[in-house]
C-alpha positions as a printed NumPy array, in Angstrom:
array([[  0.   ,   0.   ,   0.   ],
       [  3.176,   2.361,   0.866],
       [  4.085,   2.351,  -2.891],
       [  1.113,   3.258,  -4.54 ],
       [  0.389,   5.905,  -2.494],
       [  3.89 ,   6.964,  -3.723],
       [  3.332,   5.703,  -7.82 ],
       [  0.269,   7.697,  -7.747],
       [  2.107,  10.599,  -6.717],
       [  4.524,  10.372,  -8.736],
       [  1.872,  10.667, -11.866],
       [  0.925,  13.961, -10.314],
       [  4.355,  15.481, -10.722],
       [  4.769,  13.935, -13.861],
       [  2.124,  16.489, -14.857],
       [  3.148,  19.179, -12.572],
       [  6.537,  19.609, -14.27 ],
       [  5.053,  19.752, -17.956],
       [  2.67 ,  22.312, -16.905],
       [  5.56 ,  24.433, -15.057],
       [  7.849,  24.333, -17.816],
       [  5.168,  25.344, -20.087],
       [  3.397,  28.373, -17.428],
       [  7.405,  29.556, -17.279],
       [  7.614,  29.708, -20.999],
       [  4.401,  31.322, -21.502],
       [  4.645,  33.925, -18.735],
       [  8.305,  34.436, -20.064],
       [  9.421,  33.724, -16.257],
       [ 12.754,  31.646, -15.083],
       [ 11.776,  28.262, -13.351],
       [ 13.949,  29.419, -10.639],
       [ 12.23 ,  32.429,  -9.626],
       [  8.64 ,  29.967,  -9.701],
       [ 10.154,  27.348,  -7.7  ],
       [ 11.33 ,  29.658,  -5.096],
       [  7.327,  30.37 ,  -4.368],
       [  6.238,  26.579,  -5.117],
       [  8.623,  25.273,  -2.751],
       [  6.197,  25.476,   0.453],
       [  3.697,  23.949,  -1.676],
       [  5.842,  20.449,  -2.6  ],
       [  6.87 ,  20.594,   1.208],
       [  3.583,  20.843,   2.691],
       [  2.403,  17.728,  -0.105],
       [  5.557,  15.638,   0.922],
       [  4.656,  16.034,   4.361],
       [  0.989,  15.032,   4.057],
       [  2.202,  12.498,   1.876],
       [  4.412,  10.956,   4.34 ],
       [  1.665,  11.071,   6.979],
       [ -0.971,   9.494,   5.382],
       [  1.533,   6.684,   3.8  ],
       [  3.102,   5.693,   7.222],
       [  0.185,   6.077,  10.34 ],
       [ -2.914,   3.807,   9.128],
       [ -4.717,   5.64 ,  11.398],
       [ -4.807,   9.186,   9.723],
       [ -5.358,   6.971,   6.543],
       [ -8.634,   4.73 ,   7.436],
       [-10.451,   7.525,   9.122],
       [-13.101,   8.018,   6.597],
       [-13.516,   4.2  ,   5.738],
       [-13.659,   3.427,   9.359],
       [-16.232,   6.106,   9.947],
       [-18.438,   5.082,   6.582],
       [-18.397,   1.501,   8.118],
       [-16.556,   0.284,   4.967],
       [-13.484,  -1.45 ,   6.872]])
């Protein structure tokens, strides 16, 4: 179950990176001067990310409340 939760991620920033590259080259920005203000963001998701992945608890909350486990 660890792993999924990190292949699905991993499909998210697959997509995250195409649309940055492309936003930067639009908006006729550096990358560098985005990530510098995205960088919360990606710490905040790894965090949550890490939560969720290793303490069950935090994880079957909702199932265990809808009776479904």
């Amino acid at each position: 179950m660890r792993t999924e939760a990190f292949y699905s991620t991993s499909y998210l920033y697959c997509f995250l990176h195409i649309i940055l590259f492309t936003g930067c080259r639009v908006g006729g920005v550096t990358i560098e001067s985005v990530i510098k203000y995205m960088l919360p963001y990606f710490t905040i998701i790894f965090v949550a990310l890490l939560l969720v992945t290793y303490i069950p608890a935090i994880s079957m909350f909702l199932p265990g409340i809808l009776g479904l486990v």
